[in-house]
C-alpha positions as CSV (number, residue, x, y, z in Angstrom):
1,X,2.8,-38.8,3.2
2,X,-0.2,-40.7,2.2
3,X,-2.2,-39.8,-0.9
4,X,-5.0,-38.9,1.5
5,X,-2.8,-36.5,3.7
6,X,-2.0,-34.7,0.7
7,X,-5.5,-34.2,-0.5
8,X,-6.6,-32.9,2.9
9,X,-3.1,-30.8,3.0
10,X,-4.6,-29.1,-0.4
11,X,-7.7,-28.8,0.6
12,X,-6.3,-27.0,3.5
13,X,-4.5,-24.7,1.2
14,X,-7.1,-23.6,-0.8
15,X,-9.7,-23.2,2.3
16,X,-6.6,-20.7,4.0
17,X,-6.3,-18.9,0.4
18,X,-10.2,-18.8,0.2
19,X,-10.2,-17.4,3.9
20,X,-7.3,-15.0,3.1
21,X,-8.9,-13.4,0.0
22,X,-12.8,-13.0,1.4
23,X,-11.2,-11.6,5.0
24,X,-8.6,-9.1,3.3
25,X,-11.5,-8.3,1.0
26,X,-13.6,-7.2,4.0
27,X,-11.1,-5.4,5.6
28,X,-9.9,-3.4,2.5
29,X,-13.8,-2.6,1.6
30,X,-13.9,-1.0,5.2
31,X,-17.0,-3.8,6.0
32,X,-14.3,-4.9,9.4
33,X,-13.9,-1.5,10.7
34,X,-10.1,-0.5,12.1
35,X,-10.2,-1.8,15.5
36,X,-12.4,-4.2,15.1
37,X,-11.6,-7.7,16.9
38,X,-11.7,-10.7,14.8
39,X,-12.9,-13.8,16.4
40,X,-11.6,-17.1,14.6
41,X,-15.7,-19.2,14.6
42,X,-17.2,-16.3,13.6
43,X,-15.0,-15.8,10.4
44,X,-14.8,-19.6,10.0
45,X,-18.9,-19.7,9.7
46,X,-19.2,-16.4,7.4
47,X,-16.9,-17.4,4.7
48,X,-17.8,-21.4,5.3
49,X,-14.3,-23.4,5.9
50,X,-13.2,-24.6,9.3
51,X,-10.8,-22.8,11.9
52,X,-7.5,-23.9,10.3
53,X,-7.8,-22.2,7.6
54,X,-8.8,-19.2,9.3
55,X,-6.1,-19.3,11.5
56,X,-3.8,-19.0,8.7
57,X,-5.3,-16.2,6.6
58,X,-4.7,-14.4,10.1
59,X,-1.8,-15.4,10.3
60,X,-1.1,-13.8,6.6
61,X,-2.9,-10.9,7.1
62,X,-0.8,-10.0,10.3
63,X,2.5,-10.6,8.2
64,X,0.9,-7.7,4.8
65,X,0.1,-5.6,8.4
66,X,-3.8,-5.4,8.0
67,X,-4.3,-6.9,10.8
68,X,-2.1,-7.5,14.2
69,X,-2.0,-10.2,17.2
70,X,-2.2,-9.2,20.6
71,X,-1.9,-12.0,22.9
72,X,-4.2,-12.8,25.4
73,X,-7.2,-11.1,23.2
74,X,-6.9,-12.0,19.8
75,X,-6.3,-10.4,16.3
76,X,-7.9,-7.0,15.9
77,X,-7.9,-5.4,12.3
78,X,-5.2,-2.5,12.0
79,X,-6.0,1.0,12.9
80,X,-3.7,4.3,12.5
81,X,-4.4,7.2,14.6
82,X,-4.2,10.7,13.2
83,X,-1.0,10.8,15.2
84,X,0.4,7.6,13.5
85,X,-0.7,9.1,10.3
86,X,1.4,12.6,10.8
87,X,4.3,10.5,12.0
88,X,4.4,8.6,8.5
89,X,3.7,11.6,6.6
90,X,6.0,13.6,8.2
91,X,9.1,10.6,7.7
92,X,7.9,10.5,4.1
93,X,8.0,14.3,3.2
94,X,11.5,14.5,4.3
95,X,13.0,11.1,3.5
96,X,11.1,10.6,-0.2
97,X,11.7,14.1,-1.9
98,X,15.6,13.7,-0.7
99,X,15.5,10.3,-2.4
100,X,14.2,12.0,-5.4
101,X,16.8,15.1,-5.5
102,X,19.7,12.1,-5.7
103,X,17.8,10.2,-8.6
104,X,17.5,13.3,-10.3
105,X,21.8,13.5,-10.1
106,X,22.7,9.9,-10.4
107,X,21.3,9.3,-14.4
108,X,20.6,6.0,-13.6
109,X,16.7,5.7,-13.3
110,X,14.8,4.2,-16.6
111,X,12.9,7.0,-17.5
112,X,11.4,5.0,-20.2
113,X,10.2,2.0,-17.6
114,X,8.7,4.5,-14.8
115,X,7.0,6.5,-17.6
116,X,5.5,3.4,-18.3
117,X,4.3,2.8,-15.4
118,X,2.7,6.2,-15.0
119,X,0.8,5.8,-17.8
120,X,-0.3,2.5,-16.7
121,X,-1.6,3.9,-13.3
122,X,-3.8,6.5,-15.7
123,X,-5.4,3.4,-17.4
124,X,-6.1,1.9,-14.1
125,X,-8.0,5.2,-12.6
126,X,-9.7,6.6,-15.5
127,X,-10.7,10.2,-14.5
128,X,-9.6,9.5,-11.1
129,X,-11.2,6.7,-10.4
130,X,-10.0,3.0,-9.8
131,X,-10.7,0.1,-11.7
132,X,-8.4,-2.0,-9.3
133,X,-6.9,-0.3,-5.9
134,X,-4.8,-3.5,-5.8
135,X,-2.8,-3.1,-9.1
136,X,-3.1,1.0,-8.7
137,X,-1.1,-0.1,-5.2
138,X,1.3,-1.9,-6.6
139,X,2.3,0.3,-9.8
140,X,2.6,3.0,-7.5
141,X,4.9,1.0,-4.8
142,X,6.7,0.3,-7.9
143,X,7.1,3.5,-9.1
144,X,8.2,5.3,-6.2
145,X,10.5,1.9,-5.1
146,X,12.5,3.0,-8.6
147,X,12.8,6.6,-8.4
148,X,14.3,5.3,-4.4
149,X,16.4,3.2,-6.0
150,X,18.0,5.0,-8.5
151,X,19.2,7.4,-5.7
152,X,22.5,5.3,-4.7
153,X,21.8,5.4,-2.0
154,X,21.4,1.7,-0.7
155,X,19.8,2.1,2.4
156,X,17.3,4.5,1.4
157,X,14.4,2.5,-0.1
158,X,14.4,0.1,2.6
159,X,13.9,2.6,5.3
160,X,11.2,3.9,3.3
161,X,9.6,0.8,2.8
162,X,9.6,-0.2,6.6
163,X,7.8,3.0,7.2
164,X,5.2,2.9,4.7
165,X,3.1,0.1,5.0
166,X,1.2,-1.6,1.9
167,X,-2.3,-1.5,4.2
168,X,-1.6,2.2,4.6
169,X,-1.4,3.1,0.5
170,X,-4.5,1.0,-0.3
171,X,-6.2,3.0,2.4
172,X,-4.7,6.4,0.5
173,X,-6.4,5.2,-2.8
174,X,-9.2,4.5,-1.7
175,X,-10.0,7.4,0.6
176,X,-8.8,10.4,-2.8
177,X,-11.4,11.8,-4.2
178,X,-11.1,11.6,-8.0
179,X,-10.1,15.4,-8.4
180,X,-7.2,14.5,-5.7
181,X,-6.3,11.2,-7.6
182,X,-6.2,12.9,-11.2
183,X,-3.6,15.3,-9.3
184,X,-1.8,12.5,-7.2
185,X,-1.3,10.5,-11.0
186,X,-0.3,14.0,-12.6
187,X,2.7,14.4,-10.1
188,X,3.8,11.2,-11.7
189,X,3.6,12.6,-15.0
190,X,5.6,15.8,-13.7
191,X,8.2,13.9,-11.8
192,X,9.6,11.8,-14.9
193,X,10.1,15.1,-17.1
194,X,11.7,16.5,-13.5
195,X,13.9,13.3,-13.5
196,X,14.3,13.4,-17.5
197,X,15.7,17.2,-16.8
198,X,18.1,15.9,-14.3
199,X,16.6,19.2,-12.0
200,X,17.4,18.2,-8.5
201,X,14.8,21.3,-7.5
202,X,12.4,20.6,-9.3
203,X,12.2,16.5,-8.4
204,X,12.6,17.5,-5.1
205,X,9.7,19.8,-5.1
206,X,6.8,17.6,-7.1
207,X,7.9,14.8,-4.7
208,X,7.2,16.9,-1.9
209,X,3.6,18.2,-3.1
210,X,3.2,14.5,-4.0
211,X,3.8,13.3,-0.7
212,X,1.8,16.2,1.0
213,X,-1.3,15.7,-1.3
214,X,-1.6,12.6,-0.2
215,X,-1.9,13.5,3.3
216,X,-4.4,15.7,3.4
217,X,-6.4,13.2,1.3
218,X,-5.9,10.6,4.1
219,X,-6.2,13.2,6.9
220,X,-9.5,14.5,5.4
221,X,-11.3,10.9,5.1
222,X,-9.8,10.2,8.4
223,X,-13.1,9.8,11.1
224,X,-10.4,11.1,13.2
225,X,-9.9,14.2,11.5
């Protein structure tokens, strides 16, 4: 490859990862409603690289699930009816306070590590309210992906994680109202002294609260609703 091919290949790269960023950015912000089609010049001229590039922030965004193909029409930014919603919910308040009853029995979470990142999640969202929904997302996927793993139970966490998509806990953070997010990061707080007390009950239980909180929070916000 010529020096020149690789320059244009980079500048490529950095025009897709420009793309990517300003386009999720949009999305995330709620400035491209769900639903809304997304048409490849008019994205191309309102963040100011070519079509290429766009293509393959689309093509990235429809891989995190923000945003899906459907061929024939185009990409259209990801929506969740209030019946997709209660089908997610209702998989999570069964499959996620299980997962937490085993971790409370198996002793082999790091109750020092997901304490840590409870108290983390507090110093993003200072009284309730987000500094960052992207690291806030990502402790929290974190958090819960321990507690799942520490239940022994091998297929567990990945079933969870197919059914709860990153697009979808974003949403949930930025939709709580800081009285519901101070509650939703003081479930954390309860559910590592639950886990610390190896109280199958009682992990069971917060988890469950935890994961019903959250939907109403959703459910409330939702136009939907």
């Amino acid at each position: 490859m010529s020096d020149r091919a690789t320059l244009r290949e980079a500048d490529n790269g950095h025009a897709a990862d420009q793309a990517y960023r300003l386009i999720r950015e949009q999305i995330l912000s709620g400035q491209r409603s769900a639903g809304e089609w997304l048409r490849e010049g008019e994205l191309a001229e309102s963040v100011g690289v070519s079509r290429t590039p766009v293509r393959e922030a689309l093509r990235r965004l429809t891989a995190e699930g923000l945003v899906r193909h459907e061929r024939n029409r185009g990409v259209q930014v990801q929506a969740w009816s209030i019946h997709d919603l209660d089908e997610i919910f209702s998989l999570r308040s069964v499959l996620e306070p299980w997962g937490c009853r085993l971790a409370a029995t198996t002793g082999t979470i790091d109750l020092a590590a997901l304490e840590a990142l409870a108290h983390r999640m507090d110093e993003v969202a200072p009284g309730g309210r987000p500094t960052d929904v992207d690291e806030l997302t990502e402790l929290n996927n974190q958090f819960h992906r321990m507690i799942l793993e520490a239940s022994d139970n091998s297929r567990l966490a990945g079933v969870v994680s197919s059914v709860i998509q990153m697009p979808l806990v974003w949403r949930t953070f930025s939709r709580y109202s800081p009285d519901a997010l101070r509650r939703s990061l003081a479930h954390h707080h309860e559910l590592v002294v639950a886990l610390a007390a190896a109280d199958p009950d009682w992990a069971e239980s917060v988890m469950c609260s935890h994961v019903r909180a959250a939907w109403h929070s959703i459910r409330h916000s939702s136009p939907e609703a």
